[in-house]
MDTraj code that builds the backbone (N, CA, C; nanometers):
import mdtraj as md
import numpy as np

residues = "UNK UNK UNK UNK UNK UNK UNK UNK UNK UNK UNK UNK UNK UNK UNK UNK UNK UNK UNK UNK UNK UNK UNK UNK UNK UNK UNK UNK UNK UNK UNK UNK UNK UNK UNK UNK UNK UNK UNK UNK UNK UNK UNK UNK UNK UNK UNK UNK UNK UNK UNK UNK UNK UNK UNK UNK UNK UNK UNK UNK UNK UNK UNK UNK UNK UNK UNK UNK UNK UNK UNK UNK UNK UNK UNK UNK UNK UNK UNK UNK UNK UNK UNK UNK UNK".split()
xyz = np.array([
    [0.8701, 0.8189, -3.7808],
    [0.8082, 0.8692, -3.6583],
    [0.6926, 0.7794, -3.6142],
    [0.6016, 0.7198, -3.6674],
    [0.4726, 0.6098, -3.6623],
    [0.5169, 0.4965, -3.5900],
    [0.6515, 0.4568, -3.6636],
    [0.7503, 0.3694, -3.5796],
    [0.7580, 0.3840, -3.4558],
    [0.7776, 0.4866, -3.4083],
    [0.8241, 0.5196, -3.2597],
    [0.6971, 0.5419, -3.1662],
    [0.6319, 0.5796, -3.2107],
    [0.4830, 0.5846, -3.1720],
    [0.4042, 0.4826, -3.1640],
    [0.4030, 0.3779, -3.2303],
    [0.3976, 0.2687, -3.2024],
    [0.4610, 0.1620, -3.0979],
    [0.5696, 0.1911, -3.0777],
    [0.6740, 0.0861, -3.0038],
    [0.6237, 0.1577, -2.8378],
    [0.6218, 0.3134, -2.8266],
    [0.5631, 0.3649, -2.7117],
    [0.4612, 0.2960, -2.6971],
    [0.3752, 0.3229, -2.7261],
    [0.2347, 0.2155, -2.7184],
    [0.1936, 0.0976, -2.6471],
    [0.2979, 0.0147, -2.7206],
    [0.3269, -0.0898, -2.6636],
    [0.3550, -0.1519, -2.5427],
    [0.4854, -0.0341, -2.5239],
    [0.5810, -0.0791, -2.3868],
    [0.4795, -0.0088, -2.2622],
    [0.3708, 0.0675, -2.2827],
    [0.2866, 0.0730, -2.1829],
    [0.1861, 0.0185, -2.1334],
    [0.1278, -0.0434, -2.2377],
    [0.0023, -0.1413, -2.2088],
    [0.0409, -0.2354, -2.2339],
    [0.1707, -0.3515, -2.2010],
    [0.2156, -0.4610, -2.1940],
    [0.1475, -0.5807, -2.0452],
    [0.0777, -0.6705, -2.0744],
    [0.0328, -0.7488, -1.9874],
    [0.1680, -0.8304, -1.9470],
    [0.1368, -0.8393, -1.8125],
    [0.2264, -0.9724, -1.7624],
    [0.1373, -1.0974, -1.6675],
    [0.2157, -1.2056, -1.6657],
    [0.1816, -1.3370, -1.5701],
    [0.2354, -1.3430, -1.4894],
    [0.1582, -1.3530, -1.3464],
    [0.2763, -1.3819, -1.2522],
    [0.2023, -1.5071, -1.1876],
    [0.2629, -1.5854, -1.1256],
    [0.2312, -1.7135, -1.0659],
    [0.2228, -1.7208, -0.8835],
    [0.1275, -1.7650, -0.8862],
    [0.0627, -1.7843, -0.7208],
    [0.0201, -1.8801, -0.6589],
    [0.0091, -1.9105, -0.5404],
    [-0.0386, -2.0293, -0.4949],
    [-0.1689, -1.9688, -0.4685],
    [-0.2277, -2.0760, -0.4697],
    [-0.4275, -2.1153, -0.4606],
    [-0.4731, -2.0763, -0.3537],
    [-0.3714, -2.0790, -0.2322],
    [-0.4148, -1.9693, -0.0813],
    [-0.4221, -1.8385, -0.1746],
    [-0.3114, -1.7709, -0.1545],
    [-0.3036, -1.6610, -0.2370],
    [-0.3745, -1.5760, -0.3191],
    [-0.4167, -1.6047, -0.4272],
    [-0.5377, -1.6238, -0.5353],
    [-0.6901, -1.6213, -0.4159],
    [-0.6706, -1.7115, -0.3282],
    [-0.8296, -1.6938, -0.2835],
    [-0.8306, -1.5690, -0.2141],
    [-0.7029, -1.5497, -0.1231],
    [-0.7443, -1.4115, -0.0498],
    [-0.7264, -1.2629, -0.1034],
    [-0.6694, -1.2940, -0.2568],
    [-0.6933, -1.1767, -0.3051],
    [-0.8519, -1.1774, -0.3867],
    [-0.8866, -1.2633, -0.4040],
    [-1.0294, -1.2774, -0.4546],
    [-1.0953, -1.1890, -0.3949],
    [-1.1108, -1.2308, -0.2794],
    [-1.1506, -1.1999, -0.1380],
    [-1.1612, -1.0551, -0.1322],
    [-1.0798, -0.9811, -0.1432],
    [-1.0587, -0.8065, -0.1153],
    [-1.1056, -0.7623, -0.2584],
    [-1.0920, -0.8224, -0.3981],
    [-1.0679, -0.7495, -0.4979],
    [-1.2136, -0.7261, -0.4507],
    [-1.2691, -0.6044, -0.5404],
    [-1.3972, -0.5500, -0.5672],
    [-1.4980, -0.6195, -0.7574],
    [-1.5769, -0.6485, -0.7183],
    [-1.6295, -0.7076, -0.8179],
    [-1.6154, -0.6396, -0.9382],
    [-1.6442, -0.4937, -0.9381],
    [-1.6314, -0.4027, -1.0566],
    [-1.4764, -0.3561, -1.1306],
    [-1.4277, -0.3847, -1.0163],
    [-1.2858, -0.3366, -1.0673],
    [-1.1475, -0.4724, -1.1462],
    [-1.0872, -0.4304, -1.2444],
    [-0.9774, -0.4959, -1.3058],
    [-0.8405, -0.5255, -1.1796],
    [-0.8140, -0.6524, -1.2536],
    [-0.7148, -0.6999, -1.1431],
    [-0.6058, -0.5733, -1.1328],
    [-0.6054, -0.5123, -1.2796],
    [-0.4544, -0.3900, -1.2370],
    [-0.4991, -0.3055, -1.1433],
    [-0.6057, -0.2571, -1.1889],
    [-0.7031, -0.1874, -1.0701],
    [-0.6753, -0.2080, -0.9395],
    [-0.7160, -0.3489, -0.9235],
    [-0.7192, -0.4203, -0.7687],
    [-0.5432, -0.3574, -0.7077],
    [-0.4539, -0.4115, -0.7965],
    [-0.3385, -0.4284, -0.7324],
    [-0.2914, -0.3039, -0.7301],
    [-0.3625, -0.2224, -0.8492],
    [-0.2623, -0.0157, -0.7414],
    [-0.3719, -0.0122, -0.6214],
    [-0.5020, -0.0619, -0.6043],
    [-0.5412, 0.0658, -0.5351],
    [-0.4411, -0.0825, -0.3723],
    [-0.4534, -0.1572, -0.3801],
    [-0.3847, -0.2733, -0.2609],
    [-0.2456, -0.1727, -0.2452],
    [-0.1719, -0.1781, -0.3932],
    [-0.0600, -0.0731, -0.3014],
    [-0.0814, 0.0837, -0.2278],
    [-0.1717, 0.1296, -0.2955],
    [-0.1775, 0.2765, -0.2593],
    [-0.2335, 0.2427, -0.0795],
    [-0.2683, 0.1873, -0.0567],
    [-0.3707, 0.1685, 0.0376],
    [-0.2636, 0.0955, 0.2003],
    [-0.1764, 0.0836, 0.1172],
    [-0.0544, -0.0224, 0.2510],
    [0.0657, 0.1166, 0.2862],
    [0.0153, 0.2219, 0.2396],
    [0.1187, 0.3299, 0.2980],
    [0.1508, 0.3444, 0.3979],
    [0.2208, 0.3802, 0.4824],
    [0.2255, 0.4043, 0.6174],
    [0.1077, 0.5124, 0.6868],
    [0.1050, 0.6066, 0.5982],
    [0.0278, 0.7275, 0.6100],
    [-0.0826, 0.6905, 0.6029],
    [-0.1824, 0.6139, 0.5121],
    [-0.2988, 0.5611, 0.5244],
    [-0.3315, 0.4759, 0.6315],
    [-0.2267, 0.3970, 0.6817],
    [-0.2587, 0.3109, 0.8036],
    [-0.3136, 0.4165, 0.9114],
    [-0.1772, 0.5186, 0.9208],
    [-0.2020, 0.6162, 1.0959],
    [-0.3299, 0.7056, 1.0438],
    [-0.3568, 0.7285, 0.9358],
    [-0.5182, 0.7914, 0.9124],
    [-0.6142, 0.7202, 0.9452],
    [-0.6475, 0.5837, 0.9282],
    [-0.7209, 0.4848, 0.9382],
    [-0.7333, 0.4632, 1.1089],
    [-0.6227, 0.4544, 1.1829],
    [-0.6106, 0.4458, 1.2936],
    [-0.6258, 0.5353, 1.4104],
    [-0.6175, 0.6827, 1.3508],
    [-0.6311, 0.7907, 1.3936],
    [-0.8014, 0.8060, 1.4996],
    [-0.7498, 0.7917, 1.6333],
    [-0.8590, 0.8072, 1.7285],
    [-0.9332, 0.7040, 1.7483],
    [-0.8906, 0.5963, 1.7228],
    [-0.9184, 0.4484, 1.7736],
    [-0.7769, 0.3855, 1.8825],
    [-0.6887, 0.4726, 1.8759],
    [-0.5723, 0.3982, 2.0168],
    [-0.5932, 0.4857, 2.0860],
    [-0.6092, 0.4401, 2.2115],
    [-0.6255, 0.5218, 2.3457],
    [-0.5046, 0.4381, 2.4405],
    [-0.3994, 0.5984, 2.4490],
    [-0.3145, 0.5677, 2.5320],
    [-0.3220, 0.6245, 2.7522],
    [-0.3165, 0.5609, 2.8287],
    [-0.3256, 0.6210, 2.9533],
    [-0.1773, 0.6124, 3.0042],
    [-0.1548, 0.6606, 3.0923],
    [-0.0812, 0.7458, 3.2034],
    [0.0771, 0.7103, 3.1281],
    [0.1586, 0.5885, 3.2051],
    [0.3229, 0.5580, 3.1951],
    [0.2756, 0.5071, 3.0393],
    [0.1664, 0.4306, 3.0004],
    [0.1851, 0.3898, 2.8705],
    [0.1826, 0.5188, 2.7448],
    [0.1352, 0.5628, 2.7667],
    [0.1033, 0.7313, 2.6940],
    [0.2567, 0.8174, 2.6888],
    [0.3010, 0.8077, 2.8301],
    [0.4246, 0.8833, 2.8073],
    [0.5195, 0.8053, 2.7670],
    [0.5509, 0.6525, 2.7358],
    [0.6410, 0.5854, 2.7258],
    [0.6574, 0.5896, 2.6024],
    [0.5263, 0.5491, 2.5219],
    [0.5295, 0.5569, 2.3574],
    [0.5601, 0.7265, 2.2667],
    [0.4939, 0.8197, 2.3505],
    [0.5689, 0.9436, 2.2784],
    [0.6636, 1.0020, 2.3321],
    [0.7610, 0.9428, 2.3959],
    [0.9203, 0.9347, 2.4045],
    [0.9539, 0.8426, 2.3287],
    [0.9419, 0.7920, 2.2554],
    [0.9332, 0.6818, 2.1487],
    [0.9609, 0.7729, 2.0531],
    [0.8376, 0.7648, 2.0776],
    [0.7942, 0.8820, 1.8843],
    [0.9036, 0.9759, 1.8923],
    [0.9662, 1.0628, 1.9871],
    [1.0322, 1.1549, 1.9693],
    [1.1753, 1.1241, 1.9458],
    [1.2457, 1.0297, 2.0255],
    [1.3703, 0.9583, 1.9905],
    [1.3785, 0.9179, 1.8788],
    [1.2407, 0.8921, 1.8124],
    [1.2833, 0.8288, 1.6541],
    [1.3097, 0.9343, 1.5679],
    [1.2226, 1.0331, 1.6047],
    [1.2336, 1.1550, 1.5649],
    [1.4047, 1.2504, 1.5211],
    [1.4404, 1.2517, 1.6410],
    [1.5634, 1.2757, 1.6363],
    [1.6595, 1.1703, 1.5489],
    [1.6090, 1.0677, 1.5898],
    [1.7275, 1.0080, 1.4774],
    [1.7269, 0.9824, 1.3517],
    [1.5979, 1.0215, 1.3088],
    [1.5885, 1.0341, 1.1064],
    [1.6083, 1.2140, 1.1231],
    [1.6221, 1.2883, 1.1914],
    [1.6648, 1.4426, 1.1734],
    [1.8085, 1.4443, 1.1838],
    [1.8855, 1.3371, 1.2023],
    [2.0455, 1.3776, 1.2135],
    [2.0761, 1.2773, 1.1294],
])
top = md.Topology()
chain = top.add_chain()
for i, resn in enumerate(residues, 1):
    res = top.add_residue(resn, chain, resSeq=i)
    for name in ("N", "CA", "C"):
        top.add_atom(name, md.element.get_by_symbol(name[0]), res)
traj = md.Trajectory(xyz[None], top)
């Protein structure tokens, strides 16, 4: 049983390498936060690219007027319908 408990262990806190170019590397420099670990860095980068976090973020900063206002939520609603069927 120590055996197996061990090998769990393992297969969770396993480091990996991945390879990048030197653009790359600088602009994640760039965003990471000084205090935080690169694994750190890279969930909270994914948690943060959701769709749902974007339209929260965005929420009451687009101001739509008149034909443009009605054009885009006939939009929204046609899309609507077609992920409901």
């Amino acid at each position: 049983m120590a055996r197996i408990k061990y090998m769990f262990k393992h297969m969770f806190n396993m480091s990996k390498t991945i390879t990048i170019r030197n653009v790359a590397y600088s602009e994640l420099v760039k965003r990471k936060k000084p205090e935080e670990s690169w694994s750190e860095f890279f969930i909270r980068l994914m948690q943060e690219d959701r769709p749902i976090d974007v339209l929260e973020r965005m929420r009451g900063s687009i101001e739509f007027k008149g034909r443009e206002k009605a054009k885009v939520l006939a939009d929204i609603r046609t899309k609507r319908r077609e992920r409901r069927y």
